[in-house]
C-alpha positions in Angstrom: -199.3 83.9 -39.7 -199.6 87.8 -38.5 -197.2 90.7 -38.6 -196.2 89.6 -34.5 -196.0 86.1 -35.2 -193.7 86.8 -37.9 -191.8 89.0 -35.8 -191.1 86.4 -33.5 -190.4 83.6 -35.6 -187.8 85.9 -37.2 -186.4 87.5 -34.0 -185.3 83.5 -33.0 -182.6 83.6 -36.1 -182.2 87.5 -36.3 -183.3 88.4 -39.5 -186.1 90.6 -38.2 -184.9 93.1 -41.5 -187.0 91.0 -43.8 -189.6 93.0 -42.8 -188.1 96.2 -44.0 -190.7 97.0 -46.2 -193.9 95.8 -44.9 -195.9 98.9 -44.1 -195.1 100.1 -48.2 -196.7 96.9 -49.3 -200.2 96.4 -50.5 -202.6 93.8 -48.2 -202.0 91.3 -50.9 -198.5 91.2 -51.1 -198.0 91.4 -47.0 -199.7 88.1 -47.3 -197.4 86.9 -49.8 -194.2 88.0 -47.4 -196.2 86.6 -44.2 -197.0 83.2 -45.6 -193.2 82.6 -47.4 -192.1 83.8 -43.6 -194.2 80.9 -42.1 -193.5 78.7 -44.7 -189.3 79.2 -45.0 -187.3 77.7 -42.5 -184.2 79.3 -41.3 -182.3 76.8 -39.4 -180.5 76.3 -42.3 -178.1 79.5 -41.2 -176.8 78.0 -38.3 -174.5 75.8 -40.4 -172.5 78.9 -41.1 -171.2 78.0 -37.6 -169.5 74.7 -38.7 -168.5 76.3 -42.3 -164.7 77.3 -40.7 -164.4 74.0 -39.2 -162.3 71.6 -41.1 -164.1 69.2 -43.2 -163.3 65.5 -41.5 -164.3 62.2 -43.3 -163.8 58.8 -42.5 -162.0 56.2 -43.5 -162.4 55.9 -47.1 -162.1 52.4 -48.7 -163.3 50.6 -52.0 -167.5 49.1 -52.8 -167.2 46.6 -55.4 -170.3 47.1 -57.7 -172.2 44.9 -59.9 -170.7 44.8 -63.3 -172.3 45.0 -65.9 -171.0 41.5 -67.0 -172.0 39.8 -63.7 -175.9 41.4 -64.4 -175.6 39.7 -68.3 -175.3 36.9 -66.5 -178.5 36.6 -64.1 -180.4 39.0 -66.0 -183.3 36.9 -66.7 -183.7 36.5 -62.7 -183.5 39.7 -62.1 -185.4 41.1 -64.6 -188.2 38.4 -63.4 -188.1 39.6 -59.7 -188.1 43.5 -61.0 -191.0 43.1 -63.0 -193.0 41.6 -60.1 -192.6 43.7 -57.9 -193.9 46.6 -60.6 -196.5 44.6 -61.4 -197.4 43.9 -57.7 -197.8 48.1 -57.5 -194.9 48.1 -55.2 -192.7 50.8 -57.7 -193.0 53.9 -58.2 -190.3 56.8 -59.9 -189.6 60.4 -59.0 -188.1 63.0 -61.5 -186.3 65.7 -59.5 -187.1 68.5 -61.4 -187.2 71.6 -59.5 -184.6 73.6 -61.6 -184.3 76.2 -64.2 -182.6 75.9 -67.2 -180.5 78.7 -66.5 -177.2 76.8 -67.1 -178.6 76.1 -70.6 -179.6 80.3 -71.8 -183.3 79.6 -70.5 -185.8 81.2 -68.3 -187.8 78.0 -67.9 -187.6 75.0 -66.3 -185.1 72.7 -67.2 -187.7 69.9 -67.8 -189.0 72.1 -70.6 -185.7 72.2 -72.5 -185.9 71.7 -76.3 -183.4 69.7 -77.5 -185.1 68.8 -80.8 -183.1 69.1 -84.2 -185.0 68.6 -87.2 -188.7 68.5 -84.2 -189.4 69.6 -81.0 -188.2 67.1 -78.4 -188.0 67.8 -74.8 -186.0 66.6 -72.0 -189.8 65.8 -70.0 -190.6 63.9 -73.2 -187.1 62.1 -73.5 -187.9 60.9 -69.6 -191.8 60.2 -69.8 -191.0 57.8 -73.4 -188.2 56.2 -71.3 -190.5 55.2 -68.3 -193.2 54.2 -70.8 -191.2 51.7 -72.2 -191.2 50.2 -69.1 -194.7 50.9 -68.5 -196.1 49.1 -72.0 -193.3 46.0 -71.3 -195.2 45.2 -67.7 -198.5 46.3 -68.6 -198.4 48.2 -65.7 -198.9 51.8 -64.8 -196.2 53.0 -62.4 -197.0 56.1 -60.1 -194.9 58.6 -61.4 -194.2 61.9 -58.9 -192.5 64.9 -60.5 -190.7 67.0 -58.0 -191.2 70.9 -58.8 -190.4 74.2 -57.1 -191.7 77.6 -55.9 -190.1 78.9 -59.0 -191.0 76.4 -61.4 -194.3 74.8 -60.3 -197.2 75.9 -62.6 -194.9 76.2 -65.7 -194.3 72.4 -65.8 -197.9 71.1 -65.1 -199.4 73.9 -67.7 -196.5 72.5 -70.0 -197.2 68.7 -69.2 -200.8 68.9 -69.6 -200.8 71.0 -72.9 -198.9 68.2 -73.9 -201.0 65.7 -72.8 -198.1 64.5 -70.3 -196.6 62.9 -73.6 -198.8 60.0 -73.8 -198.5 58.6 -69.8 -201.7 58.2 -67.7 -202.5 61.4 -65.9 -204.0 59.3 -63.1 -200.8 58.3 -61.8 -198.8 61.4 -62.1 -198.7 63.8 -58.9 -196.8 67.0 -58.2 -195.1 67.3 -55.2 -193.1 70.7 -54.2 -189.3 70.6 -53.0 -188.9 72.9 -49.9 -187.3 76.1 -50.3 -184.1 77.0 -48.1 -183.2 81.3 -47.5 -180.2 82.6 -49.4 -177.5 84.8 -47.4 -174.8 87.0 -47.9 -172.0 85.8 -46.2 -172.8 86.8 -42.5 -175.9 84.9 -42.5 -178.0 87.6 -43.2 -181.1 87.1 -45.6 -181.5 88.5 -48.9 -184.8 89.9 -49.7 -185.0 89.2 -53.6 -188.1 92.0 -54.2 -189.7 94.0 -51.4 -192.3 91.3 -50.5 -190.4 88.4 -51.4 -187.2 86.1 -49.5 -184.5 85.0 -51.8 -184.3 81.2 -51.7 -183.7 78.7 -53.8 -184.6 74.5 -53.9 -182.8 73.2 -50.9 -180.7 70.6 -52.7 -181.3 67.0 -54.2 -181.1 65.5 -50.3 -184.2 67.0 -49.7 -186.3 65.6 -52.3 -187.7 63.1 -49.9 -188.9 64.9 -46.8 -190.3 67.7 -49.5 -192.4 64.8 -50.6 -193.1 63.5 -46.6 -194.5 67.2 -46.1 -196.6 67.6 -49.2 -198.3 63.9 -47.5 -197.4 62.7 -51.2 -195.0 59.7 -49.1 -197.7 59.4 -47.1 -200.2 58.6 -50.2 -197.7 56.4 -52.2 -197.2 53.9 -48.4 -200.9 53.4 -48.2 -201.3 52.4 -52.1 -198.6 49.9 -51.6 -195.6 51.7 -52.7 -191.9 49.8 -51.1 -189.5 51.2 -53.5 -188.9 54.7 -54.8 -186.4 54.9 -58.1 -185.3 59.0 -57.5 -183.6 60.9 -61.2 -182.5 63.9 -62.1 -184.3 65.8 -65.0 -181.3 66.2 -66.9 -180.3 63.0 -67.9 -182.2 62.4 -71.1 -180.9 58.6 -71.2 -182.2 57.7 -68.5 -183.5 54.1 -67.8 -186.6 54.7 -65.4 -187.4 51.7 -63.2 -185.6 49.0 -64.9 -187.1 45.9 -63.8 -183.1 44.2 -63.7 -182.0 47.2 -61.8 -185.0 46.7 -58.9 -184.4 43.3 -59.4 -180.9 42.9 -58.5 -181.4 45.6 -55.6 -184.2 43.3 -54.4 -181.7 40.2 -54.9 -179.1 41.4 -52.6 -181.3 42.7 -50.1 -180.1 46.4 -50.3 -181.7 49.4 -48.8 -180.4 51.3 -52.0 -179.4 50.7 -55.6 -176.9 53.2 -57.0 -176.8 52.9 -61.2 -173.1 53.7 -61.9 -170.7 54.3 -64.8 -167.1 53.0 -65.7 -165.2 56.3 -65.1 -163.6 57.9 -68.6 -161.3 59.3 -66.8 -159.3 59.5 -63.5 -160.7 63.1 -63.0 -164.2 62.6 -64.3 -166.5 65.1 -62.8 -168.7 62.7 -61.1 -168.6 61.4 -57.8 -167.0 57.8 -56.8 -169.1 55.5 -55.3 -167.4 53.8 -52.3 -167.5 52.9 -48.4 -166.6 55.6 -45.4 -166.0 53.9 -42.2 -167.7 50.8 -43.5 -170.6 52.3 -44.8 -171.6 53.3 -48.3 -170.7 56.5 -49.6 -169.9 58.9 -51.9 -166.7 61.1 -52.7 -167.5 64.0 -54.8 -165.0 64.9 -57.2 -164.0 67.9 -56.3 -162.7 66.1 -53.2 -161.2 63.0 -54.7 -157.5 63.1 -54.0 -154.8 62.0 -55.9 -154.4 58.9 -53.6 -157.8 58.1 -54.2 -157.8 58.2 -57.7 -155.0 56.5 -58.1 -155.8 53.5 -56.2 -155.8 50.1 -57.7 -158.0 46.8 -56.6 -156.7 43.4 -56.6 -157.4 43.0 -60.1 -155.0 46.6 -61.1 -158.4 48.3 -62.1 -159.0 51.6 -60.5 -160.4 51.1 -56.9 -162.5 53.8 -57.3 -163.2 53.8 -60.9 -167.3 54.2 -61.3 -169.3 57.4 -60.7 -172.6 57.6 -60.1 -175.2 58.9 -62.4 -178.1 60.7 -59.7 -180.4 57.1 -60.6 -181.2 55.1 -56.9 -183.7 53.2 -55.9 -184.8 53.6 -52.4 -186.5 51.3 -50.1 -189.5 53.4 -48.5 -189.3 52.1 -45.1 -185.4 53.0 -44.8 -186.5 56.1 -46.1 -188.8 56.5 -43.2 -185.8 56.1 -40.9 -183.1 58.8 -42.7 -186.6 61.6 -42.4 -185.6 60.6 -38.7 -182.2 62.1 -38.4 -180.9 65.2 -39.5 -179.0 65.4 -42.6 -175.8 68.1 -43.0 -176.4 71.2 -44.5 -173.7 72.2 -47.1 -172.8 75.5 -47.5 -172.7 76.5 -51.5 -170.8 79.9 -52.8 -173.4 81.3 -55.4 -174.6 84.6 -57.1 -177.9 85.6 -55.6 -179.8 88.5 -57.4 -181.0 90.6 -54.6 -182.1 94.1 -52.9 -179.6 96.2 -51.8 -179.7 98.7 -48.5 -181.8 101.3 -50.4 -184.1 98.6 -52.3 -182.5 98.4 -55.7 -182.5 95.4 -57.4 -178.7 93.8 -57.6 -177.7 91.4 -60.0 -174.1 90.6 -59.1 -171.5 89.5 -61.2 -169.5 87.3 -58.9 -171.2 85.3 -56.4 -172.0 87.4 -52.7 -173.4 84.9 -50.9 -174.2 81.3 -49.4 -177.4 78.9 -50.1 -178.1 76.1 -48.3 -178.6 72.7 -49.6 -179.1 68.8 -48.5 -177.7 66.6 -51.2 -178.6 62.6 -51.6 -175.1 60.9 -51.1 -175.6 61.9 -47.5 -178.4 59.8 -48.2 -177.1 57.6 -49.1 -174.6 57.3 -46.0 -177.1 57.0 -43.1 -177.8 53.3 -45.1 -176.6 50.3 -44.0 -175.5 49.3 -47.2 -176.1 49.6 -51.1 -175.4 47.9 -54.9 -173.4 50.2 -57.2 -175.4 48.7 -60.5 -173.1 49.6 -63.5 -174.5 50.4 -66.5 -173.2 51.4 -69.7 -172.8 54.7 -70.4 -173.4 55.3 -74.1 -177.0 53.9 -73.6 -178.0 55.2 -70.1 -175.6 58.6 -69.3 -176.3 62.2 -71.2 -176.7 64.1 -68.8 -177.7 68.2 -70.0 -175.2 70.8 -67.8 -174.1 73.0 -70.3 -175.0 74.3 -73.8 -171.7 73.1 -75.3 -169.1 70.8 -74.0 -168.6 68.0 -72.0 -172.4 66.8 -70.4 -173.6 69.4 -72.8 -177.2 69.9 -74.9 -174.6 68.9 -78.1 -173.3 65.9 -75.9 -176.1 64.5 -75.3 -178.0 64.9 -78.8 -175.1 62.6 -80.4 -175.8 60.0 -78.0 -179.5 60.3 -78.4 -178.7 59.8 -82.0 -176.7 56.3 -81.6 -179.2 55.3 -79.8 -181.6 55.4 -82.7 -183.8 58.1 -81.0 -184.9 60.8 -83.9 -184.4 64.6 -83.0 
């Protein structure tokens, strides 16, 4: 892209000031500015438009999901069914990793976390053992495509390769980049993070798919055979990575989706309830979870709404194929973005000043005609990393490690 085709692209969604600086910048770095131009795309903004506009959701009624009681009892089928189809080459798993560890007092990915005691153990290596298990149980290697970020790229494949990606096959590990969306101030206006560079950030968990569609990685993964695509997040060191009775159950009830959930601890939990909006499955996050809602009671007096979901699905690819089709909604997030002011200082506010723009996966989830809440049990399969002390903390999660005989 050139100075005019910039122009012009930026003109379209008035933001023509992210150019400011361009004549002071050295050849190289007007290439840098040029290509993230060409590369970044803006549309995002225009949901400031529907950000006044009352929030309206559907009708809102209970899913019943697959307890973990009802999987005891036809485990052995499904865990038959689930291990064919890995062993058929029709599996593969994607870590969304594409974050920093910010939350947790670190400059560096969150995948490169340290939560080691008496050794080094980190969360990438908590996730690779986990899928190896399954891996050295089927005698099958599973594709395995790890989900990065402009800002996080070549710090997690130097880190996995000068650890030798922990023991897993190299040859079915790809890299993938999640798109980046702007950052605004809150008229829409883009921040320019340093003279030659946009502010932006990861465009959300919803957009880990058509990131991986526009890197051809989806592309590459259809023609070797792959059907089903079980998505995590980096952060939940517990995590049971394609679980042959998980695919096989999804399999078994013919589901475009499998969502592993969790018994609710309490009313309140900060997770989101998994459930049906206007007849199709959804989720309700919960900050939105009213009191009606969470007080509701099924047939049996248990909570109608009682299990959250843990960010573990399993998508079938060719449904996946049709939600790249539509266009999922943008939600606007408050935030603190670091950024230039009028006279090109560097601004690191204390209080967020601005809006980014993300896609998130339980809209997914929606566009799906239907989908098996899969419940697990927490202690083994939930510790998720969000804070350095706490609830879903770095301490959290190391005792729970620790019952589950895993040495730190």
């Amino acid at each position: 892209m050139n100075y005019n085709e910039a122009i012009k692209k930026l003109e379209k969604y008035g933001q023509t000031h992210l150019l400011k600086y361009y004549e002071e910048l050295a050849p190289d770095k007007q290439i840098k500015l040029l290509t993230q131009i060409e590369e970044t795309d803006f549309s995002p903004i225009e949901a400031l438009n529907d950000l006044k506009a009352p929030s309206l959701r559907g009708q809102i009624t209970p899913l019943k999901a697959m307890e973990i009681y009802e999987i005891k009892a036809r485990r052995d089928e499904f865990v038959e069914l689930g291990t064919k189809a890995i062993k058929d080459g029709k599996v593969g798993a994607v870590i969304l990793a594409g974050g920093m560890g910010t939350r947790l007092g670190s400059d560096k990915p969150k995948g490169l976390y340290d939560i080691g005691l008496t050794k080094p153990v980190y969360i990438f290596q908590r996730l690779i053992e986990n899928l190896l298990e399954v891996v050295k149980l089927t005698k099958t290697n599973i594709p395995l495509y790890i989900m990065t970020s402009d800002k996080n790229n070549d710090q997690t494949i130097n880190f996995l390769k000068q650890f030798n990606y922990f023991g897993y096959d190299k040859n079915y590990v790809t890299f993938f980049k999640q798109e980046m969306a702007p950052a605004s101030d809150y008229n829409g206006k883009v921040f320019l993070e340093e003279k030659d560079q946009i502010a932006a950030s990861p465009n959300g968990n919803g957009g880990w798919y058509a990131s991986m569609d526009k890197n051809g990685v989806a592309g590459r993964a259809k023609e070797q055979g792959i059907e089903w695509l079980n998505i995590f997040n980096v952060d939940n060191v517990l995590q049971r990575i394609t679980d042959p009775c998980f695919i096989g159950a999804t399999i078994s009830a013919n589901c475009a989706v499998g969502a592993k959930v969790v018994r609710k601890n309490a009313r309140d939990e900060k997770v989101g309830a998994i459930c049906l909006e206007d007849g199709r499955p959804s989720i309700v996050e919960y900050y939105d979870m009213t009191d009606e809602l969470m007080d509701a009671r099924d047939e049996n007096g248990n909570p109608a709404y009682g299990f959250g979901v843990i960010m573990n699905y399993l998508f079938r690819v060719k449904n996946l194929d049709e939600i790249l089709e539509k266009k999922l909604e943008i939600h606007v997030v408050e935030k603190k973005i670091p950024h230039l002011d009028e006279d090109g200082k560097k601004v690191n506010p204390a209080e967020p000043n601005g809006y980014k723009y993300e896609m998130l996966a339980l809209d997914m989830i929606h566009q799906l005609e239907n989908c098996l809440p899969y419940e697990v049990e927490r202690e083994y399969e939930f510790a998720p990393i969000k804070n350095q002390t706490g609830v879903d903390s770095v301490e959290s999660a190391r005792n729970l490690c620790l019952k589950n005989g895993i040495l730190l």
